[in-house]
C-alpha positions, 0 to 999 in steps of 0.5 A, a space after each residue: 420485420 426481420 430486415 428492418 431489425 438487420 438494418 436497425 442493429 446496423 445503424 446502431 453499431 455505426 452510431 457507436 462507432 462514431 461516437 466512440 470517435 467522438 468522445 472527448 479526449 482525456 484532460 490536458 494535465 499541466 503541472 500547476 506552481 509546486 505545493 506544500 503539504 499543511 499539516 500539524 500531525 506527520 504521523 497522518 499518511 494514506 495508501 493510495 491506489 494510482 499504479 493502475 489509474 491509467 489517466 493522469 488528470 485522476 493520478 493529479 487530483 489524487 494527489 491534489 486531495 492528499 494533499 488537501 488532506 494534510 497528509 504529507 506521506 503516502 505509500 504507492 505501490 510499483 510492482 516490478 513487472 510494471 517496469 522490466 517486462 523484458 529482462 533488462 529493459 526498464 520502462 519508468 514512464 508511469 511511475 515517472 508520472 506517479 512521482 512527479 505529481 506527488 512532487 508537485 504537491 509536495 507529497 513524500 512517497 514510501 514505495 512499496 516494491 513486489 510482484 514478479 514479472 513472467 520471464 521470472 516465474 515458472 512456466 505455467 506448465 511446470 508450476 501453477 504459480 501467481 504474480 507474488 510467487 519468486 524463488 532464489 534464482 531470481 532474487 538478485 534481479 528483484 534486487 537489481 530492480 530495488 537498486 535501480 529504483 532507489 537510483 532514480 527516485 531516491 531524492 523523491 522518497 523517503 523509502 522502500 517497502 520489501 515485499 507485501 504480507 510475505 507471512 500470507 500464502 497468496 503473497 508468496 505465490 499461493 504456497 507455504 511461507 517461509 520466513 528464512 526465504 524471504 529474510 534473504 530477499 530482504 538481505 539482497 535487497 537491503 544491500 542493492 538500496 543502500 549501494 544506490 543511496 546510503 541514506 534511503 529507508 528499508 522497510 522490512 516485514 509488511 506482515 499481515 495480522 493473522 492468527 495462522 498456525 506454523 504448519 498452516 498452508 496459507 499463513 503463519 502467525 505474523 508474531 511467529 513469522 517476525 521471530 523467524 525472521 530475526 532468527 535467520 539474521 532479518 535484523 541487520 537488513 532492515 531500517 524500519 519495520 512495517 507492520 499491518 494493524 486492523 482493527 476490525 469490530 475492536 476499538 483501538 484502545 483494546 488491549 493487545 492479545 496474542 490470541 486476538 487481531 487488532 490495532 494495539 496488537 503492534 505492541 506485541 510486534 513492538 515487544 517481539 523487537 525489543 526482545 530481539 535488541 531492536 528496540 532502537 529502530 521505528 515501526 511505520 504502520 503502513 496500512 491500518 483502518 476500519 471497513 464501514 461496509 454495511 454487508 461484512 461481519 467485520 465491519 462498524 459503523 461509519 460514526 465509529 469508524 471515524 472516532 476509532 481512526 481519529 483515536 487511533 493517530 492519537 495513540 500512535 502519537 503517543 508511541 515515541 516509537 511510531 512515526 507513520 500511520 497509513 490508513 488503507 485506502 484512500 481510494 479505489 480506480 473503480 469501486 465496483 471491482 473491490 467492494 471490500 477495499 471501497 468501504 475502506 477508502 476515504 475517497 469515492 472513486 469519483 472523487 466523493 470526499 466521505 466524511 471520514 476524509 473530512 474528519 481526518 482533514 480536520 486532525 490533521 490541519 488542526 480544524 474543528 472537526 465537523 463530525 465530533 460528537 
């Protein structure tokens, strides 16, 4: 019995090998005649996930989606490890793909740029430290990375995102934040895009709302966090604030308090730049949403969540002082790897249009939507 299990085992692990042989290739991709985005409402943009897609048949028909959509701008993600590995050596080759399909599709990009790469961390001996984490010493090579990434794409974007969440430990490097810090990393980064392309938008801020305290470890109070900024000089190193609004249980329309995370809570932001004599530049909210997640305290029901999203581009259509709504996300590599993030994407990760992508579809290309009560 013992031989017959041996000899059964064997067999089985040769069939899988040649089936692995066997398996179909990935789909030849070909670009199809250039397209154009049809929409009545710019203000309708989405956060896609394609830095870690690693087929590019799935990278196209993302984009064929957004498209279809009516959303004419997203923000991707290009982390800088991604690219310069090696110090000095640039390998563009992915997102040299990303970029070119969302040309084809007539797609405009807003970058958002970070992480940092092992030869600009610490030793792991030295400092535990994670992929956000960066010091001083290495802010003109991040810079030199943002210039060199206006350089090459500049006529294919419309601009760059500095950072993300700098206003949350985790995104800066499981450690204190520090506002004036990353008002210098701005600063140079601010000054390296601009050498590249005179005309191209610096996002600054893609704060987190977050009801942290000052003195907290793993926050700070986005509102707090902005008025540093602006008080170490944050101000003429921007041209466009970036600003994260969930709404979570709350309806778009609740008011805002500084007590209380939800959607109008940008006003407060918007406020905080008028003070400041900022009140001249525009917000882009570049991530916002509700969860339809049937298992998270936070989270509506899926009737909701379509009537507070279509809401909520309403509203900001209405604020002459917002011109992008990014809904978070449009969809997940694989579902199963971030059941929060999945119940906020408009897309299944096997290309299931949920109905909140139909009713945002409907806005934006002006058709009767099939979910209005």
């Amino acid at each position: 019995m013992r031989i017959n299990l041996i000899s059964l085992a064997a067999r089985l692990y040769i069939l899988a090998y040649l089936l692995r042989w066997l398996a179909p290739a990935s789909p030849y991709v070909a670009l199809g005649p250039p397209q154009m985005v049809e929409t009545q409402h710019p203000v309708v943009c989405t956060h896609t996930r394609l830095t870690d897609e690693v087929q590019e048949w799935k990278i196209q028909r993302n984009m064929e989606m957004v498209r279809e959509m009516g959303t004419a701008t997203i923000v991707e993600f290009f982390p800088w490890p991604y690219v310069e590995g090696e110090r000095g050596t640039f390998n563009w080759a992915h997102f040299d793909r990303i970029m070119r399909h969302a040309q084809n599709q007539g797609i405009t990009v807003l970058a958002r740029l970070g992480l940092v790469p092992a030869w600009a961390r610490p030793p792991v001996h030295e400092k535990v430290t994670n992929m956000t984490y960066i010091t001083e010493d290495y802010y003109d090579d991040f810079a030199e990375f943002v210039g060199q990434f206006v350089m090459r794409y500049g006529d294919q974007i419309e601009g760059v995102i500095i950072w993300n969440e700098p206003n949350l430990g985790i995104e800066w490097g499981n450690r204190g934040v520090d506002p004036e810090a990353y008002t210098e990393l701005l600063r140079v980064s601010y000054e390296a895009a601009h050498a590249a392309r005179p005309d191209i938008l610096v996002l600054g801020g893609a704060l987190a709302p977050t009801l942290e305290p000052e003195d907290s470890g793993s926050g700070m109070n986005d509102l707090r966090f902005l008025e540093r900024m602006y008080e170490a000089g944050a101000g003429a190193y921007f041209d466009v604030l970036s600003a994260h609004t969930y709404g979570f249980t709350n309806p778009p329309d609740m008011a805002p308090d500084p007590t209380v995370i939800n959607f109008r809570r940008v006003e407060l932001i918007r406020a905080i730049m008028e003070r400041y004599g900022d009140g001249d530049k525009p917000i882009y909210i570049t991530e916002s949403g509700w969860s339809d997640d049937p298992r998270w305290a936070v989270s509506v029901r899926p009737g909701q969540r379509i009537a507070y999203t279509l809401e909520a581009f309403e509203m900001v259509e209405d604020w002459s002082w917002t011109e992008r709504l990014c809904i978070w996300n449009f969809r997940q590599p694989l579902d199963q790897r971030n059941r929060r993030d999945a119940y906020y994407a408009l897309v299944s990760s096997d290309f299931y249009a949920k109905p909140i992508y139909e009713a945002i579809q409907a806005y934006a290309r002006g058709w009767e939507n099939p979910y209005q009560p």
